[in-house]
C-alpha positions in Angstrom: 7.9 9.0 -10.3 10.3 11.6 -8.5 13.7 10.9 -7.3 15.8 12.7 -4.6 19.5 11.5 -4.7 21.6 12.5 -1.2 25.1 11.1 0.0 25.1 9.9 3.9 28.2 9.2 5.5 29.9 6.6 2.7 26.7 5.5 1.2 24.4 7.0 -1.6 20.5 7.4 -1.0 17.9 7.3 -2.7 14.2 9.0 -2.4 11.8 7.8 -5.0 8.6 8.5 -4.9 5.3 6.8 -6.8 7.2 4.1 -8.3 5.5 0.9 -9.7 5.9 -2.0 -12.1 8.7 -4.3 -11.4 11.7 -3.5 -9.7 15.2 -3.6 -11.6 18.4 -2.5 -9.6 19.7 -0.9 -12.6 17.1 1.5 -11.8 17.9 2.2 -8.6 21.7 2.3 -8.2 21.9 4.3 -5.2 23.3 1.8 -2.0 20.0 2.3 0.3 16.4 3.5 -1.8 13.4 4.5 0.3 10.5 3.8 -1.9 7.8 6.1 -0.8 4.0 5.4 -1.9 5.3 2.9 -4.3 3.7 0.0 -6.1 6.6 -2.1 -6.8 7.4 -6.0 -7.2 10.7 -6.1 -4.9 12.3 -9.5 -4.2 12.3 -9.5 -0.4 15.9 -10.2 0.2 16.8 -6.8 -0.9 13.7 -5.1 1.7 15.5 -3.9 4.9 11.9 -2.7 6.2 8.7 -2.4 4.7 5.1 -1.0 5.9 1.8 -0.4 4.4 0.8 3.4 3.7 -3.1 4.2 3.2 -4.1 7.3 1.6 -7.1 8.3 -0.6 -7.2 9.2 -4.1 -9.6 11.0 -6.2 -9.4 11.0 -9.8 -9.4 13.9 -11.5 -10.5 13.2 -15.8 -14.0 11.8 -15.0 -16.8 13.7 -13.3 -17.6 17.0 -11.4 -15.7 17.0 -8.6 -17.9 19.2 -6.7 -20.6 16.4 -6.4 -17.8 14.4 -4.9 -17.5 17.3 -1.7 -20.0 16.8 1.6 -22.2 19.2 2.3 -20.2 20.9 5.0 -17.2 21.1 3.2 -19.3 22.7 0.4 -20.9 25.0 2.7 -17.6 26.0 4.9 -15.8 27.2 1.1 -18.5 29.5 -0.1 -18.5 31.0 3.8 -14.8 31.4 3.2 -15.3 32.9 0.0 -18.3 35.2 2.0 -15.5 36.1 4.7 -12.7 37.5 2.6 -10.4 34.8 2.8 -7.3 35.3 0.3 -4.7 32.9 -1.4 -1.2 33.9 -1.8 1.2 31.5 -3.8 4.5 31.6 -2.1 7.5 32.0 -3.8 10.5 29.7 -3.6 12.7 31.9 -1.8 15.2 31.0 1.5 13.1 33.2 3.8 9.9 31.7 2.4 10.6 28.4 2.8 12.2 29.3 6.1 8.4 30.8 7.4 7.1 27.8 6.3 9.3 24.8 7.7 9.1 27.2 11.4 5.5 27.3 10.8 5.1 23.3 10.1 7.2 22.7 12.9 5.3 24.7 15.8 2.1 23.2 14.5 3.3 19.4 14.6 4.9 19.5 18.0 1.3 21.4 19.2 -0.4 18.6 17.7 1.7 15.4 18.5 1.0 14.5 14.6 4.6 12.8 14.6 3.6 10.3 17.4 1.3 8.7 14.2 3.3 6.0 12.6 0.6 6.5 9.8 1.5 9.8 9.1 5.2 9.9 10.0 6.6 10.2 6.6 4.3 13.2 5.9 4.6 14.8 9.4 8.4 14.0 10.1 10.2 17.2 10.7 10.9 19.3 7.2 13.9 21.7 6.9 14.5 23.7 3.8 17.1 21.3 2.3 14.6 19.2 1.6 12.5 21.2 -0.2 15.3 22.7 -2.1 15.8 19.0 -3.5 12.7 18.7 -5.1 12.1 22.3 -5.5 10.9 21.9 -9.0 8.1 19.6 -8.0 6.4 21.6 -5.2 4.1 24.6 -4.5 2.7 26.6 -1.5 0.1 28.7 -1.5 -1.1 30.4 2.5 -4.1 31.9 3.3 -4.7 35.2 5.0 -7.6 36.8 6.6 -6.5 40.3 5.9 -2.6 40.6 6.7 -3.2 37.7 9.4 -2.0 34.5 8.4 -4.0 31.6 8.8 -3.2 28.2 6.8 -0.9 26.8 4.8 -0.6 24.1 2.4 2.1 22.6 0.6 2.0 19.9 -2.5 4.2 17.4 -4.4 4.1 16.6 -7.9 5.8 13.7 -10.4 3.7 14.0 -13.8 0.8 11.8 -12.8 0.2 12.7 -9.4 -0.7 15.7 -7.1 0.2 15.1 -3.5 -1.0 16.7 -0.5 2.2 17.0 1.4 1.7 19.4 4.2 -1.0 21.1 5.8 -0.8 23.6 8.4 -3.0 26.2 10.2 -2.9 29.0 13.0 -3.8 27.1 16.4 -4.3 30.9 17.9 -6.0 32.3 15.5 -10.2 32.8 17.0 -12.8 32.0 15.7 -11.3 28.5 14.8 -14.5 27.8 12.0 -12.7 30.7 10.0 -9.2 28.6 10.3 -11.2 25.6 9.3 -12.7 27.9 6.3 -9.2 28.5 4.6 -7.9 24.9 5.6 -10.8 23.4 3.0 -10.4 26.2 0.6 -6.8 25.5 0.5 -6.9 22.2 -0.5 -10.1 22.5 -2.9 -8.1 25.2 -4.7 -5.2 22.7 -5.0 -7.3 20.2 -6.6 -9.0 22.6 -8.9 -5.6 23.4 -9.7 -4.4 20.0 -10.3 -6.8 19.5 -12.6 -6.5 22.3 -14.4 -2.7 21.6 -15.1 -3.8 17.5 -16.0 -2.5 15.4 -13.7 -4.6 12.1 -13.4 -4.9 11.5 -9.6 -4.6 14.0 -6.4 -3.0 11.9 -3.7 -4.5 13.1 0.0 -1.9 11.7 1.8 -1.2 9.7 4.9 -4.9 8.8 6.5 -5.6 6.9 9.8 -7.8 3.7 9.1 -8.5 3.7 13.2 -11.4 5.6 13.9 -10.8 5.6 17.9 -7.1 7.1 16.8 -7.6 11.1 18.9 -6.4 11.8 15.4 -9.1 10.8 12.9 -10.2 13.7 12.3 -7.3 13.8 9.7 -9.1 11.7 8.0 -12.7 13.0 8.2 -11.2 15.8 7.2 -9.7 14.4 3.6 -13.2 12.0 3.1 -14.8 14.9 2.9 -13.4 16.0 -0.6 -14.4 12.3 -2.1 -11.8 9.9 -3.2 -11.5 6.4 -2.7 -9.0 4.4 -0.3 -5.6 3.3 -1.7 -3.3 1.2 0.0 0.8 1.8 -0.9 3.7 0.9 0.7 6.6 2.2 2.0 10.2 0.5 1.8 14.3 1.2 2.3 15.9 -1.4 0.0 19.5 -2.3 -0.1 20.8 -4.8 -3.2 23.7 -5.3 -1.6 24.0 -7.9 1.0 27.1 -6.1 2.6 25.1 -3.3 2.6 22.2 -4.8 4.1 24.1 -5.7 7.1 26.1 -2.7 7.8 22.4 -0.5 7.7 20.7 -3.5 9.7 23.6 -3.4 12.1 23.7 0.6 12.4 20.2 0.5 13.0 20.4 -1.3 15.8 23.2 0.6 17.3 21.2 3.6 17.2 18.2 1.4 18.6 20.1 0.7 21.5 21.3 4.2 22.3 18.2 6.0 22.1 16.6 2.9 24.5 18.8 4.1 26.8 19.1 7.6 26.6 15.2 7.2 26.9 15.8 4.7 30.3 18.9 7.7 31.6 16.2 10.6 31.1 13.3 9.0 33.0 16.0 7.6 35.4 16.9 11.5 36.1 13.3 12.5 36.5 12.8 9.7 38.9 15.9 10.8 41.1 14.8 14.7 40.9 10.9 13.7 41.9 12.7 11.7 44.8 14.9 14.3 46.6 11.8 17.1 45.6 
């Protein structure tokens, strides 16, 4: 389990990831916890929202873990190997992480990723204050086709659990099949790597259960390291019933005010097509 504690306005949030067994307040003082990937018993009174998360796991103290890879995916990391591909580790530094979060954003907004409700927690725009707060619990490692930079990908850890948080690669670089190359590698070296340093599961992340979803190939993508589907759930919980209400009736304030900022903008480009 990994917490992230953060003051908002006049309340105290809470991010906990991976928890499970039964829920106690005590636990989770903070006024509003958002339970990610968690396997919790919460009374339902205190849930202000809840949704189901799938991901995949594969489990890392039993078996070889290359007979768990598809033949392609086999195949496309020995080519990489072949081509010259390197690994570079970044180090936790402000311009680093600043690279990175630039990176990660010019990649999701080329591929709509945060129009997936499946994949919004993982796809959500990053800035570096959030990975200073769990900077302990992350790495980073890029990969480079001489000095040209190619992928990146960027885990999460508690003590049981490695987490595929973010993965990222050069839409300009040609030919793609060498982008696709270090994208694999990347992620096979991070579960080599997990396993090496004991943790019992690596955790792929969100996955799309749709298969006519434009963006399942996320998902054929992660399938084809092995692993079987897992189903968590995501949640903002709120003890307090005063609480409850004030976030339940902010949230629809801000509801309202996007609605029509959204209705004022296409408004505007209705009037401007017009008169054109």
């Amino acid at each position: 389990m990994l917490k992230i504690r953060k003051s908002a306005y006049f309340l105290n949030h809470e991010t906990v990831w991976f928890a499970s067994g039964d829920y106690d307040p005590k636990l989770y003082p903070a006024d509003v916890t958002y339970f990610r990937q968690h396997r919790l018993s919460i009374p339902r009174k205190f849930i202000m929202s809840s949704e189901p998360f799938s991901t995949l796991f594969l489990e890392l103290s039993t078996g070889d873990l290359v007979k768990g890879l598809s033949w392609t995916t086999r195949y496309d990391i020995s080519r990489g190997a072949r081509d010259g591909i390197r690994f570079v580790e970044s180090q936790k530094d402000t311009s680093s992480i600043a690279g990175f979060c630039q990176r990660h954003s010019i990649f999701t907004k080329a591929k709509s990723l945060g129009k997936s409700k499946a994949l919004l927690p993982l796809n959500k725009g990053l800035l570096p204050r959030d990975l200073e707060a769990v900077k302990a619990h992350w790495s980073l490692n890029s990969a480079f086709m001489k000095d040209i930079w190619l992928a990146d990908l960027l885990v999460i850890h508690d003590d049981d659990r490695t987490r595929m948080w973010i993965i990222t690669n050069n839409l300009d670089y040609n030919p793609r099949s060498i982008v696709g190359y270090a994208s694999k590698s990347l992620v096979w070296r991070s579960i080599c790597d997990a396993k090496t340093k004991g943790f019992a599961f690596y955790d792929f992340g969100g996955v799309i259960l749709d298969e006519n979803d434009p963006r399942y190939g996320i998902t054929r993508f992660k399938r084809s390291f092995g692993g079987y589907l897992v189903t968590e759930e995501n949640s903002i919980v709120a003890p307090n019933p005063i609480v409850r209400v004030g976030y339940q009736i902010a949230s629809r304030v801000r509801y309202k005010m996007r609605h029509q900022e959204s209705r004022l903008g296409a408004c505007q480009c209705g009037s401007s097509a017009h008169s054109s």
